[in-house]
SEKOLLO-487333 format. One record per atom (N, C-alpha, C, O): atom name; residue in one letter; x, y, z. Coordinates in steps of 0.1 Angstrom, whole numbers, plus 5000, padded with zeros to 4 digits. Example, Ala and Ser with C-alpha at 12.3 -4.5 7.8 and 13.67 -1.06 7.14 Angstrom:
<recs>
("N" "A" (5132 4943 5078)),
("CA" "A" (5123 4955 5078)),
("C" "A" (5132 4967 5078)),
("O" "A" (5142 4967 5085)),
("N" "S" (5128 4978 5071)),
("CA" "S" (5137 4989 5071)),
("C" "S" (5129 5000 5079)),
("O" "S" (5134 5011 5080)),
</recs>
This chain:
<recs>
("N" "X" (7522 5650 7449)),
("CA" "X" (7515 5647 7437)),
("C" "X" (7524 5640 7427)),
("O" "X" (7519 5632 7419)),
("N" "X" (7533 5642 7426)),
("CA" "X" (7545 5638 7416)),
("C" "X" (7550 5623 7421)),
("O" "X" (7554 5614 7413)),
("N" "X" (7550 5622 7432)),
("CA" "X" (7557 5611 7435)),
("C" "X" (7539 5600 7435)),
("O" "X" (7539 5588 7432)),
("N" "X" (7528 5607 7438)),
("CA" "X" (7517 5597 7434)),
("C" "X" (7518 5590 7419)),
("O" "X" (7515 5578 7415)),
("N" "X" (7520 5598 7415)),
("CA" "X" (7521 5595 7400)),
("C" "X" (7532 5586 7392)),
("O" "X" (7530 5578 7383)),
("N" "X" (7540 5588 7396)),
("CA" "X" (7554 5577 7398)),
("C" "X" (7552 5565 7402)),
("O" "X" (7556 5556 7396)),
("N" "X" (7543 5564 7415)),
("CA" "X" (7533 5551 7419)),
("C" "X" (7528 5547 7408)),
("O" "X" (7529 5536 7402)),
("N" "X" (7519 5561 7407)),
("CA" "X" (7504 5549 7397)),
("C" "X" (7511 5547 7384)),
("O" "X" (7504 5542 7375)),
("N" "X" (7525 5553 7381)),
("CA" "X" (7530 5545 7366)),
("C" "X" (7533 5529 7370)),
("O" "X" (7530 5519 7363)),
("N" "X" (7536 5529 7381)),
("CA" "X" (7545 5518 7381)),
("C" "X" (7536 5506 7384)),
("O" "X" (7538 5495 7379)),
("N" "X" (7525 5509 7395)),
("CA" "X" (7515 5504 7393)),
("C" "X" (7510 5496 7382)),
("O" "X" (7509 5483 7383)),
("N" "X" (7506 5502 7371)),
("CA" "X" (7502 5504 7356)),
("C" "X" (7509 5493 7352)),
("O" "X" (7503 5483 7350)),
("N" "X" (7523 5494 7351)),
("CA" "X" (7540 5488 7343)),
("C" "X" (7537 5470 7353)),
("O" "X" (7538 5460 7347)),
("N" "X" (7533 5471 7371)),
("CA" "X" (7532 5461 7375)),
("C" "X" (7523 5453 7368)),
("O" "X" (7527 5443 7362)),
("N" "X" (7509 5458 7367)),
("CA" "X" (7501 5450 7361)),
("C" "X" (7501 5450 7344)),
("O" "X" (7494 5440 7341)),
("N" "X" (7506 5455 7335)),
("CA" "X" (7510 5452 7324)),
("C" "X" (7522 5440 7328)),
("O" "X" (7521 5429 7322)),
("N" "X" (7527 5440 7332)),
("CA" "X" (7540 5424 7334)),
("C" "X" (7533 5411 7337)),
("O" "X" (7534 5400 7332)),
("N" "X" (7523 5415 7349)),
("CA" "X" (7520 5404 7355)),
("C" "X" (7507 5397 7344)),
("O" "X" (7504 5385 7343)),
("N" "X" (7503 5409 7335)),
("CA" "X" (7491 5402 7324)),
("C" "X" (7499 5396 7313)),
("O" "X" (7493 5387 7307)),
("N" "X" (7508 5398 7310)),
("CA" "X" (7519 5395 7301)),
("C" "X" (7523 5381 7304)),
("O" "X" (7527 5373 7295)),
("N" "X" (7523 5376 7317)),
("CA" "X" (7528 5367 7326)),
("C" "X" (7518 5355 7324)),
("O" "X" (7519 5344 7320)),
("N" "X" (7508 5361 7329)),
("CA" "X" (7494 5353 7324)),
("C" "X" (7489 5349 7313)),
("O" "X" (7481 5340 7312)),
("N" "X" (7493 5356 7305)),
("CA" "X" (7491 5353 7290)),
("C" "X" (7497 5339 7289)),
("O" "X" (7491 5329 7284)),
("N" "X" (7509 5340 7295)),
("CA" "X" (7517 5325 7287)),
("C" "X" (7513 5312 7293)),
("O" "X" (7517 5301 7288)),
("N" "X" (7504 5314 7304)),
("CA" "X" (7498 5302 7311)),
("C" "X" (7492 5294 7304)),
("O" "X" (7496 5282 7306)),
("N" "X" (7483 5295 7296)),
("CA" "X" (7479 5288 7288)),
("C" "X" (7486 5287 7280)),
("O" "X" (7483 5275 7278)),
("N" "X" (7495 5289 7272)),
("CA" "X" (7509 5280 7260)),
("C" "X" (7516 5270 7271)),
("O" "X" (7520 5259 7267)),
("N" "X" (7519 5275 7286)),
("CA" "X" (7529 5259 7291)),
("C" "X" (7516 5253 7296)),
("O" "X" (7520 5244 7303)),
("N" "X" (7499 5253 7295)),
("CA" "X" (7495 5242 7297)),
("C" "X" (7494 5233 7287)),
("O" "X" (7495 5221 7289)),
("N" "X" (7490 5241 7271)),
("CA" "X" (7490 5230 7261)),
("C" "X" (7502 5226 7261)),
("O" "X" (7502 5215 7255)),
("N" "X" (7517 5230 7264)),
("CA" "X" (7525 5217 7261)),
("C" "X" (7528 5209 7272)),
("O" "X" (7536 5200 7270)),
("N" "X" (7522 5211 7285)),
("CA" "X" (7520 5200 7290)),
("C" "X" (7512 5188 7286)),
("O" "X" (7515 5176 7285)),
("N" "X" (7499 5196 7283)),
("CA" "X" (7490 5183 7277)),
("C" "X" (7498 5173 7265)),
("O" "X" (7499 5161 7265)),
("N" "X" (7503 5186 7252)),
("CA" "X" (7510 5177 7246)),
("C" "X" (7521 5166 7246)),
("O" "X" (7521 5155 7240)),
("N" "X" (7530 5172 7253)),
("CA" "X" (7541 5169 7261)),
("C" "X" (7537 5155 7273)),
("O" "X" (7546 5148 7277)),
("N" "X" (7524 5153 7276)),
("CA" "X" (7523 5147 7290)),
("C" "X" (7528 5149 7303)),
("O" "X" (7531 5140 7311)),
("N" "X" (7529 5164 7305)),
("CA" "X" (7542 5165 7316)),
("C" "X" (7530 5168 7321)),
("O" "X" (7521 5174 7317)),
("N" "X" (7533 5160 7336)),
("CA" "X" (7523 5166 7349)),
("C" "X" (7521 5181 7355)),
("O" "X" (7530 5189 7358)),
("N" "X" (7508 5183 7357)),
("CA" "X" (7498 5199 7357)),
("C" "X" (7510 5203 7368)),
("O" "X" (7519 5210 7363)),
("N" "X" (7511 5200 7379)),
("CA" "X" (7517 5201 7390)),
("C" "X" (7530 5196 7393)),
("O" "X" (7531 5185 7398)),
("N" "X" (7539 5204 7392)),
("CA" "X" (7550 5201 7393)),
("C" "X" (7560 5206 7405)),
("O" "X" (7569 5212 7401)),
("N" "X" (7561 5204 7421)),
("CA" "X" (7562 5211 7434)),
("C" "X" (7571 5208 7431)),
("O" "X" (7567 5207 7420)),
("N" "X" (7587 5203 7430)),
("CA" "X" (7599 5208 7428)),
("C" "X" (7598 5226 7422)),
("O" "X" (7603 5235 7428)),
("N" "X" (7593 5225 7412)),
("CA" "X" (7596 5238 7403)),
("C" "X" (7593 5247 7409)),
("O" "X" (7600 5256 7413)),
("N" "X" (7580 5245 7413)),
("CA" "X" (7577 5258 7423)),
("C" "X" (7586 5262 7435)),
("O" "X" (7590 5274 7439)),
("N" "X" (7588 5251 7441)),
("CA" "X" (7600 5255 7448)),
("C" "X" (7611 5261 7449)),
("O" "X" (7616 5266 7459)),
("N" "X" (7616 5259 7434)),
("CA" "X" (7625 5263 7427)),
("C" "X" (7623 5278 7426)),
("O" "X" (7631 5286 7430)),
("N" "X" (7612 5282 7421)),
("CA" "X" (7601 5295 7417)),
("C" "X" (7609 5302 7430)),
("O" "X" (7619 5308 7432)),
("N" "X" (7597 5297 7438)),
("CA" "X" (7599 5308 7452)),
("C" "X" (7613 5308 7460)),
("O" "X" (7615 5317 7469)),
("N" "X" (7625 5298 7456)),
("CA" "X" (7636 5304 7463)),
("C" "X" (7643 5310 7456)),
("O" "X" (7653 5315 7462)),
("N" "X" (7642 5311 7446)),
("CA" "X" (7650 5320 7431)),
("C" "X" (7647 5331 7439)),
("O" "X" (7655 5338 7444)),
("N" "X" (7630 5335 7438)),
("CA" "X" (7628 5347 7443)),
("C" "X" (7628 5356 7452)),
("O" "X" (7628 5368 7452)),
("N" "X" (7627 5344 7465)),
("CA" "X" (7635 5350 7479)),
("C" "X" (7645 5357 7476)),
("O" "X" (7646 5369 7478)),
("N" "X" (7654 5347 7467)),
("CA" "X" (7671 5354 7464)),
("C" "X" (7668 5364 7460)),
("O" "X" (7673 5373 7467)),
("N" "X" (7660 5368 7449)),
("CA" "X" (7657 5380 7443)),
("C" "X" (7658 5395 7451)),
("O" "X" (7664 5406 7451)),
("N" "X" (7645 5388 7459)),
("CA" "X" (7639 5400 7468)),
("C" "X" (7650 5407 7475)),
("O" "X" (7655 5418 7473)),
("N" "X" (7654 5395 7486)),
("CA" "X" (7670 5398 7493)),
("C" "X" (7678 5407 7484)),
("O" "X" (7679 5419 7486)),
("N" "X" (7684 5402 7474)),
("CA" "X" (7693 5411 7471)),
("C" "X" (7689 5424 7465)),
("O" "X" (7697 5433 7465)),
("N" "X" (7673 5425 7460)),
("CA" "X" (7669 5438 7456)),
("C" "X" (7663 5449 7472)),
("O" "X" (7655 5458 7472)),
("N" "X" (7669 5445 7482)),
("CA" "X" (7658 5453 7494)),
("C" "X" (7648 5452 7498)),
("O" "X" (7642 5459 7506)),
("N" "X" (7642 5435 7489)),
("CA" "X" (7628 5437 7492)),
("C" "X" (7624 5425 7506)),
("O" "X" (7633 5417 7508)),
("N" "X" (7617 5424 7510)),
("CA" "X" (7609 5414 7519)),
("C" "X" (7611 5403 7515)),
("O" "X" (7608 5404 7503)),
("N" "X" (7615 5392 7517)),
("CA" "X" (7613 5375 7508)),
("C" "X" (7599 5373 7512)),
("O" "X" (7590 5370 7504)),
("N" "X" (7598 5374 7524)),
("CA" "X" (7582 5364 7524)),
("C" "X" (7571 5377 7521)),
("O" "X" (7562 5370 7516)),
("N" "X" (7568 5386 7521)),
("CA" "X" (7566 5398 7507)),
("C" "X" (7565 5393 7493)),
("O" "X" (7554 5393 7488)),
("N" "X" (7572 5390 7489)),
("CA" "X" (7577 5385 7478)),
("C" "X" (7572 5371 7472)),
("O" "X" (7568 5368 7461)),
("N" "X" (7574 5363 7485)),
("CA" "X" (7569 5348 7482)),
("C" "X" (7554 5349 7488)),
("O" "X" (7549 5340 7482)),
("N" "X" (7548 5352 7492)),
("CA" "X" (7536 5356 7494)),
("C" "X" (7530 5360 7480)),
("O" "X" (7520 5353 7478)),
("N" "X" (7533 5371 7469)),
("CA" "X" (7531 5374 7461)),
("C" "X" (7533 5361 7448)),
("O" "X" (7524 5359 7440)),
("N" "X" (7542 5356 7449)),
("CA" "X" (7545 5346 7441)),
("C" "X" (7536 5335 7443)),
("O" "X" (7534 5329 7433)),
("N" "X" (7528 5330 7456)),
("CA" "X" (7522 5318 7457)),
("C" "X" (7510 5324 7448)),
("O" "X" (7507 5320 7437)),
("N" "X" (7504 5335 7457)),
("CA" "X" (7492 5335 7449)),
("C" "X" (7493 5338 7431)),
("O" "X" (7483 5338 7423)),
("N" "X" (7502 5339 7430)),
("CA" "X" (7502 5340 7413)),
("C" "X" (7506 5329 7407)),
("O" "X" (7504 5331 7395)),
("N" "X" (7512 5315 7410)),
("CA" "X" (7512 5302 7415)),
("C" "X" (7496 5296 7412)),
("O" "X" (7490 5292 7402)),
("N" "X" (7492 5297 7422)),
("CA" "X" (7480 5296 7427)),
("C" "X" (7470 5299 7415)),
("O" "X" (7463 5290 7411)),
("N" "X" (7468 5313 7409)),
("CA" "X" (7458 5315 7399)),
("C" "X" (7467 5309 7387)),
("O" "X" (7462 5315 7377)),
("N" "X" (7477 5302 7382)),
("CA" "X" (7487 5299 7374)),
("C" "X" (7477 5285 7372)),
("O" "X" (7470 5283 7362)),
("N" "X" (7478 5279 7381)),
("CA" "X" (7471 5266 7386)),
("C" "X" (7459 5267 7380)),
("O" "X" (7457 5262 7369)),
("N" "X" (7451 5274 7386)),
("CA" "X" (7434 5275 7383)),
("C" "X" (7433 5276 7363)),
("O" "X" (7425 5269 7357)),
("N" "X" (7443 5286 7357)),
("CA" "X" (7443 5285 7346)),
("C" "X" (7442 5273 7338)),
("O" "X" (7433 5269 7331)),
("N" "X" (7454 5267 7341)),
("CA" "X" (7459 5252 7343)),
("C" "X" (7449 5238 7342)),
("O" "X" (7450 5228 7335)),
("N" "X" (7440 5242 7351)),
("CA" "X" (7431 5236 7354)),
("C" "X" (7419 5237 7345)),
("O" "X" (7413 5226 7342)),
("N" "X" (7413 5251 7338)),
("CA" "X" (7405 5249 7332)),
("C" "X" (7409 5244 7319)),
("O" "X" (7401 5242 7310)),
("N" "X" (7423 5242 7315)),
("CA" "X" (7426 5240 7299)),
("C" "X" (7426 5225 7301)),
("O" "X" (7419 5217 7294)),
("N" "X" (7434 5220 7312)),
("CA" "X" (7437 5205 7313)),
("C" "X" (7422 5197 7320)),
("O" "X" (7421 5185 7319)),
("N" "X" (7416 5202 7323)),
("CA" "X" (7404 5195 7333)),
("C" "X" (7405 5192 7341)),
("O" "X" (7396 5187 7347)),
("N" "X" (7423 5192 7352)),
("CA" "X" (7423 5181 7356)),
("C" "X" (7432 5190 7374)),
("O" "X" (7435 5182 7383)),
</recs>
């Protein structure tokens, strides 16, 4: 029971980060719009997902675990993206 609960904090703590995370999606699409910098930028993400490979690795965790988790948050990063830019 104790150690469930240690879960469902952390649980809790994941998704408090990751809404925190999403919040800022819309502030880097208006300064793209402002800025003109293109919606889609596949270097960066690239960048994204091997930073975090590294991450994982050196924390014990899975990389493709990891980068799996990162596309799809990528992915709805995008869709946000999309409804501010149209585009």
């Amino acid at each position: 029971e104790k150690i469930r609960i240690e879960i469902d904090k952390l649980d809790q703590e994941l998704l408090s980060i990751l809404s925190r995370r999403m919040q800022l999606i819309p502030k880097v699409a208006n300064i793209k719009k402002d800025n003109e910098i293109p919606r889609y930028q596949p270097q960066r993400e690239k960048q994204i997902i091997e930073s975090k490979r590294k991450l994982a690795k050196d924390l014990g965790l899975n990389p493709d675990f990891v980068q799996d988790i990162f596309e799809r948050i990528i992915k709805d990063a995008h869709r946000i993206e999309e409804e501010i830019l149209g585009r």
